[in-house]
C-alpha positions in Angstrom: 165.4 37.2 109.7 166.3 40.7 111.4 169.5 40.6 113.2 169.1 41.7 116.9 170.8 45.2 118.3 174.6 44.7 118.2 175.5 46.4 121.6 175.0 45.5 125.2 174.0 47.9 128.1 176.2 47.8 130.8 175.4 46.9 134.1 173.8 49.9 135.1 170.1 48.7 134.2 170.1 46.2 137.0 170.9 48.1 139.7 168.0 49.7 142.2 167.4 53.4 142.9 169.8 55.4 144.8 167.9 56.3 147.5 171.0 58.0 149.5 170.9 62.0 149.2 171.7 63.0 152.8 174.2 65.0 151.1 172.2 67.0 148.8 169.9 70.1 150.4 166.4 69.4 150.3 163.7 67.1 151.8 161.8 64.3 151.5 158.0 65.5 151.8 155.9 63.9 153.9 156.2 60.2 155.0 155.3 57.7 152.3 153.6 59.7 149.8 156.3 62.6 150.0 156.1 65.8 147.5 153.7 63.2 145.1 150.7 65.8 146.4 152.2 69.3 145.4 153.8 67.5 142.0 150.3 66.6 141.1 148.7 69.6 141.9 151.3 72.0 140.0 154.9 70.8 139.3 156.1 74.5 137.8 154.4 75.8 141.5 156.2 73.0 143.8 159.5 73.4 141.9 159.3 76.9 142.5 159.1 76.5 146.0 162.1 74.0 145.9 164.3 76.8 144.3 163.1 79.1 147.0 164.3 77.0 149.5 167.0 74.7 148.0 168.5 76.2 145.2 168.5 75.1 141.5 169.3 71.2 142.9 167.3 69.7 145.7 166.6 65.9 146.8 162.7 65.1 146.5 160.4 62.0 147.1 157.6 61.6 144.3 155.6 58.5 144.4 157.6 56.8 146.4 161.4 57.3 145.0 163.8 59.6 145.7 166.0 61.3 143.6 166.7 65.3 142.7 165.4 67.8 141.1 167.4 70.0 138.3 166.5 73.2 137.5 167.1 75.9 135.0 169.0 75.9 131.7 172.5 75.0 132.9 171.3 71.9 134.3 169.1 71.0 131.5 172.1 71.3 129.1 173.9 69.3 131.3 171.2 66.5 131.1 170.2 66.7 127.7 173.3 67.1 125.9 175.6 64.8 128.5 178.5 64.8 126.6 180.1 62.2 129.3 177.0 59.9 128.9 176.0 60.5 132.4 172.3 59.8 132.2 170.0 56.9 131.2 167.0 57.8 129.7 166.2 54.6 130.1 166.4 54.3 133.2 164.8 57.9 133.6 161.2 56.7 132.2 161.7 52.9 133.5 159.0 53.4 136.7 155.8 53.7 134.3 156.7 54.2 130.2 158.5 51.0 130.4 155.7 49.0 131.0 153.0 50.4 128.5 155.9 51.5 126.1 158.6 48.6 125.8 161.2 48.9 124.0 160.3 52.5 122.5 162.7 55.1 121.4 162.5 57.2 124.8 163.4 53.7 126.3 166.7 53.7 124.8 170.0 54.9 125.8 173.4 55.5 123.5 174.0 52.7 120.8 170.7 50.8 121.2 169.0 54.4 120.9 171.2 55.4 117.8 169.9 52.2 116.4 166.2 52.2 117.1 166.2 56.4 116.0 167.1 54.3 112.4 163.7 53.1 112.1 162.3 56.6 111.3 164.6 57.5 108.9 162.0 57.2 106.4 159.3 58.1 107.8 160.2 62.0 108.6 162.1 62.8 105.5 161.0 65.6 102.9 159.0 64.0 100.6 156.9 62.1 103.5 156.2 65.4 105.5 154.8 66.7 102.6 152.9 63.6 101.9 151.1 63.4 105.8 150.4 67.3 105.2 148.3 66.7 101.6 146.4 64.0 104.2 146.3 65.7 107.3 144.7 68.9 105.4 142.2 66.7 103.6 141.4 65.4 107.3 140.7 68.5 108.7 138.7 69.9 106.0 135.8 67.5 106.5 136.1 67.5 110.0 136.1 71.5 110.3 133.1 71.3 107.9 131.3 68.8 110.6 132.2 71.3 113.1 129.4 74.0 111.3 126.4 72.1 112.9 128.4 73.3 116.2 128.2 77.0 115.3 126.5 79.1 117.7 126.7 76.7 120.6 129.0 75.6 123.6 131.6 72.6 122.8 134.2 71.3 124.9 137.4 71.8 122.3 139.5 69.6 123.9 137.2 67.1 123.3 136.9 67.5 119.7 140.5 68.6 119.2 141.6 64.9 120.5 139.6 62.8 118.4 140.4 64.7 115.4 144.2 64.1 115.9 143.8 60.5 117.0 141.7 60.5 113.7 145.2 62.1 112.0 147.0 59.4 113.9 144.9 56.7 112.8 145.3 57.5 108.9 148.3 59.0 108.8 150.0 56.8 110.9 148.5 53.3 110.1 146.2 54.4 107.3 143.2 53.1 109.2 140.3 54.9 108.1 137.8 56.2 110.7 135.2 54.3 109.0 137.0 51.3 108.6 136.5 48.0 111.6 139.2 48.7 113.5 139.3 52.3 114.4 137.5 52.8 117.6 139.1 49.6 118.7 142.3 51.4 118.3 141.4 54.6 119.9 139.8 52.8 122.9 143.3 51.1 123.3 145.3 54.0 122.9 143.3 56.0 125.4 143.3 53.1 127.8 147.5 52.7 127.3 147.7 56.4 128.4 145.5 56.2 131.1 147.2 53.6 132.6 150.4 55.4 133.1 148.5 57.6 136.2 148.0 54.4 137.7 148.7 55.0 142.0 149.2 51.6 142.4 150.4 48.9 139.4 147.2 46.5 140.7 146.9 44.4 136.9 143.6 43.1 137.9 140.0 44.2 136.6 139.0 47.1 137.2 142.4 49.2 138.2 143.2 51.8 135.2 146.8 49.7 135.0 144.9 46.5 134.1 142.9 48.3 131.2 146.5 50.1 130.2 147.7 46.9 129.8 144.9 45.1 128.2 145.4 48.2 125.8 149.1 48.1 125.4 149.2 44.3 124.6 146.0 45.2 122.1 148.2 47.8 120.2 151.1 45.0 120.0 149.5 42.6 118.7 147.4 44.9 116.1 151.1 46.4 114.7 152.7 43.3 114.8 149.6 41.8 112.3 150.3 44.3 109.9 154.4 44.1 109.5 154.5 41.6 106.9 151.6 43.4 104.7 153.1 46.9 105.0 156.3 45.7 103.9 155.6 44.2 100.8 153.0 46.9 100.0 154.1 50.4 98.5 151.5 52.2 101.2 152.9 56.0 102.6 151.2 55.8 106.0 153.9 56.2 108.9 153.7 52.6 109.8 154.8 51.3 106.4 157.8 53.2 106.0 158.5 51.9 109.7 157.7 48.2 108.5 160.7 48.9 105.2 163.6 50.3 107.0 166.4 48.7 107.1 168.8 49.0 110.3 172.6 49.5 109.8 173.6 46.2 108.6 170.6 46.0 106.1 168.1 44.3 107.7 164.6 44.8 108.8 163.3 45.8 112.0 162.2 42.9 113.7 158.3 42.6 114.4 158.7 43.6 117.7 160.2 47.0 117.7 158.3 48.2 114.7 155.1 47.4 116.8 157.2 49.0 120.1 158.3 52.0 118.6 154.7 52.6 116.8 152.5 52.3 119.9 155.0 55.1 121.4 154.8 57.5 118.0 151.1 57.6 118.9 151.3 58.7 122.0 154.1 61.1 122.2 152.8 62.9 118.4 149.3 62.8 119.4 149.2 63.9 123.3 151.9 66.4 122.8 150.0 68.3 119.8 146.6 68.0 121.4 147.9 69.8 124.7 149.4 72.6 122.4 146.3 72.8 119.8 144.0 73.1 123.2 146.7 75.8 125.0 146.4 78.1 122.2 143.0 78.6 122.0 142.6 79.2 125.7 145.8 82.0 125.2 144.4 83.7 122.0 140.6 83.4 123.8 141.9 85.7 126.1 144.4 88.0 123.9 142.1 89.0 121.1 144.7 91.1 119.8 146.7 87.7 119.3 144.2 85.9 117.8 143.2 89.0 115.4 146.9 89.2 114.3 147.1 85.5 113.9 143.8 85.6 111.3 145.0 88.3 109.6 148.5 86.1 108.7 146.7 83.5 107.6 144.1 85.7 105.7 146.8 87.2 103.9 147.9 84.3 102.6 145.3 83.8 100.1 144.6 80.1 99.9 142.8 77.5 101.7 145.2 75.4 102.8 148.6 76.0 104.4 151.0 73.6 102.3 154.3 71.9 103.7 155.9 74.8 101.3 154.2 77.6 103.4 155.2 76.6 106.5 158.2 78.4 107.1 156.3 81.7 105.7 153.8 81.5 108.4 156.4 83.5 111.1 154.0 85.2 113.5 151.7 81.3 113.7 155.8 80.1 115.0 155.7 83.3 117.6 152.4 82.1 119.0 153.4 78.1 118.8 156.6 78.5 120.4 155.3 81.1 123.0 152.3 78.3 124.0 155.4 75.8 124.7 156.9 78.1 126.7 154.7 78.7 128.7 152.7 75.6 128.5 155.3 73.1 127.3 153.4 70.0 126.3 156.3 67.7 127.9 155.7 69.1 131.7 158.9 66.7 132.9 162.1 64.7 131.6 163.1 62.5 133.9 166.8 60.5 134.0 169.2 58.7 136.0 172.5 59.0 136.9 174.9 56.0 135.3 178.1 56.9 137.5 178.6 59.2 140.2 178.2 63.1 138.7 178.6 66.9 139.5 176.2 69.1 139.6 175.7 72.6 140.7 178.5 71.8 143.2 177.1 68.3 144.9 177.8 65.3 143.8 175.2 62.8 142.6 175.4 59.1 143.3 175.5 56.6 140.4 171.8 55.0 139.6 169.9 58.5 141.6 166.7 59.4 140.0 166.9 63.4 138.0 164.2 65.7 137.1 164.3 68.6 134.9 161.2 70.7 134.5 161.0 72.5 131.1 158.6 74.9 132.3 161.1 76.4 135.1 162.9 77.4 132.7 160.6 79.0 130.3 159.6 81.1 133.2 162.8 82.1 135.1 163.2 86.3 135.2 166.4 86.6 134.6 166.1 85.9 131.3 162.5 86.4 130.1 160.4 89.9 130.0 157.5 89.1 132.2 157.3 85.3 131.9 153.6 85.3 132.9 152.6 87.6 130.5 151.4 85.9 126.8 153.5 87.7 124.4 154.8 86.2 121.0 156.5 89.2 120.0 159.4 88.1 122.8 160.1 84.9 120.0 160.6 87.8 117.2 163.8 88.0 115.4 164.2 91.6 117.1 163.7 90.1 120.9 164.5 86.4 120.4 164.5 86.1 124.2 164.9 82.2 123.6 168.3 83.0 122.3 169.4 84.1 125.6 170.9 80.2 126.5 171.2 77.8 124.5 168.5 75.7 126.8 166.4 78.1 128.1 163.9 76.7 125.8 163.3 73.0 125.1 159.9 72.1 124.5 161.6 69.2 122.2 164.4 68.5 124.4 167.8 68.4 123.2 170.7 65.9 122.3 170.4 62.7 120.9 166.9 62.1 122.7 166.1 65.8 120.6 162.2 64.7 119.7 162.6 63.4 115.8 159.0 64.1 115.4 159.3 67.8 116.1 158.8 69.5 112.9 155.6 66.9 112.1 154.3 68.5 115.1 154.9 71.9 113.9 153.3 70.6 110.5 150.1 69.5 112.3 149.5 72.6 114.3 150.5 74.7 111.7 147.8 73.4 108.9 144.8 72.9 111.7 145.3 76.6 113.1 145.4 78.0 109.5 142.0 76.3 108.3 140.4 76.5 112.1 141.6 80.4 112.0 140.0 80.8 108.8 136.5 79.2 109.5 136.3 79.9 112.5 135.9 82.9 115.4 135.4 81.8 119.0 134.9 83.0 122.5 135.9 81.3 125.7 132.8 80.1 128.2 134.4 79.1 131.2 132.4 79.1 134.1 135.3 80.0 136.3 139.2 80.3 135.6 140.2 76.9 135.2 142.4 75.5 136.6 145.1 74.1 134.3 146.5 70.9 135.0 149.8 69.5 134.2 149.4 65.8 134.5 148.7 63.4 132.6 148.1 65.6 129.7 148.4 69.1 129.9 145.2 71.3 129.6 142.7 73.1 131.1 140.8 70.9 133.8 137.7 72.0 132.0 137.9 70.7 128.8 138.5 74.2 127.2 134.6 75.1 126.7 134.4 77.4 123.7 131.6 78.9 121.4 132.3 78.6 118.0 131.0 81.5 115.3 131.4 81.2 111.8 133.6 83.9 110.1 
């Protein structure tokens, strides 16, 4: 039997919000419902406007809590790094993750996270990536082949983008087949869990999105927790069976529980996160042909078919154009903490147990250290401008510290190798009817699905 985690959390976890910021500049929105409108509408364009007003720190009402906002890269580095183990992640993500994602690694805070992060030791070392990239390229060469008959027409790529990579996610991860029973039962869950999260109120009866995020969590449980004692006996290379044979420190199995925890949450932050910046770089190199032209000739040049784990690191202008997508599109629009003691920042002092949101994307933005921030230019991520190496957190579309994503270069592996084949097979042209209008929340992507018209190279 699996021992349990060895450490405690403090006290901290049971105490409320801090809802006391009368010292902190800033305002509460309007009554009830507070800033939640402007958030939802554009959270780069609202904290913007707090900046304006406030400064880099502000106090805020979203959904009904109060807390503060924290911008730029000082404060980031500040939140992400925390050195004095100021901030609960935990706690950060505890209104809404916590109850579709229990117990997941974004859920955990110091020694409990140092000892969940254990379980995907395995499961992201060398000889694995290179495994899931023989897979994932197998994947999306008959999928891309399907997408001929398409040639020539209008498609909705985010559409097709998604269930290809929840097709990746079911194989790779599980090594469910998209013929086999249980696939659509798992992408119907999935999409339900995620959904759920937007919920406005958490009403867990029939016919409220949190009810059907539920029903869908417990279904993705349930489902992992069936499979444990099969995929560790068996010899299988999917994610979830090198998840199922790790050992934690004192050599012992993951219990049931958090393998089928921490697997319902590697679905949803690999798959989401890629499928916002798969989608965000067509609709940028739609409208910079001279991009996408430069892009196809990189990949052209190499020669081959298929981008191998090996090639990854040669494809340098492909990284320009990823990381200039994140920045200014960065897949994870907010990271959200709370103070554990009372804390300084920017001058003011924070109350223990206050709610803290950092935006990526203010960052990614800010003037004084980017050349024309709302301009798409990869060139600014070359070695010869390497404007990101301006602060050490003036980009973070992974995060940073111990919470640094541990899935980040399988991500890079997955866009890499579909860009190279789609490149390859495929020109396209944009056919919006109108600019979209991009939202942020709960995935990031154009509100229009990304309409494009595919044409056979």
């Amino acid at each position: 039997m699996a021992a349990k985690d060895p450490t405690n959390y403090n006290d901290y976890i049971h105490e409320p919000n801090n809802q006391d910021l009368g010292n902190i500049p800033g305002d509460y929105g309007l009554p009830l419902i507070g800033h939640s409108i402007s958030f939802l509408k554009d959270p780069f364009v609202w904290a913007r406007a707090q900046n304006e007003k406030y400064g880099l720190l502000s106090r805020v009402n979203t959904f009904g809590s109060r807390g503060v906002i924290a911008l730029g890269p000082d404060l980031a580095q500040q939140i992400l790094v925390d050195s004095g183990r100021n901030f609960s992640s935990r706690m950060g993500f505890m209104d809404r993750v916590a109850s579709f994602f229990p117990g997941s690694l974004i859920m955990e805070d110091f020694e409990h996270h140092k000892h969940q992060r254990r379980i995907f030791q395995s499961a992201f070392k060398f000889d694995a990536l290179k495994h899931y990239t023989r897979g994932i390229n197998n994947i999306y060469d008959r999928t891309l082949t399907s997408w001929e008959a398409d040639v020539g027409s209008e498609i909705k790529f985010f559409g097709h983008i998604k269930d290809l990579l929840l097709e990746v996610a079911a194989e790779i991860f599980i090594g469910e087949k998209k013929d086999g029973g249980d696939f659509k039962k798992i992408n119907r869950a999935f999409t339900n869990c995620v959904n759920g999260m937007m919920y406005i109120f958490p009403i867990n009866l029939p016919g409220f999105i949190y009810y059907k995020g539920i029903k869908g969590r417990n279904f993705l449980q349930k489902y992992f927790g069936k499979l444990v004692a099969k995929k560790r006996n068996g010899d299988g290379l999917d994610m979830l069976s090198h998840l199922c044979r790790e050992k934690d420190e004192n050599g012992n199995f993951f219990t049931d529980e958090e393998v089928s925890n921490q697997m319902s949450f590697l679905l949803f932050a690999a798959h989401d996160t890629t499928t916002a910046a798969v989608t965000h770089t067509i609709y940028y190199l739609a409208r910079n042909p001279e991009v996408k032209e430069r892009l196809y000739q990189e990949c052209k040049a190499l020669g081959k078919d298929t981008l191998d784990y090996d090639d990854l690191n040669i494809m340098t202008y492909m990284q320009q154009v990823f990381n200039e997508v994140q920045r200014m599109r960065p897949s994870v629009p907010m990271v959200p903490r709370r103070t554990i003691r009372e804390v300084e920042m920017a001058g003011h002092i924070i109350p223990a147990h206050t709610m803290v949101y950092n935006l990526p994307r203010f960052s990614h933005w800010m003037e004084e250290y980017w050349t024309e921030p709302t301009k798409f230019d990869p060139d600014r991520f070359s070695p010869e401008r390497a404007e990101h190496k301006k602060h050490s957190f003036i980009f973070h579309p992974f995060g940073g510290g111990a919470h640094k994503c541990i899935g980040m270069h399988f991500s890079q592996m997955e866009y890499k190798c579909f860009m190279y084949k789609f490149m390859l097979k495929f020109d396209f042209e944009s056919r919006h009817k109108k600019e979209p209008y991009m939202q942020s929340l709960p995935l990031p992507k154009p509100a229009d699905n990304m309409p494009i018209m595919l044409i056979k190279r």
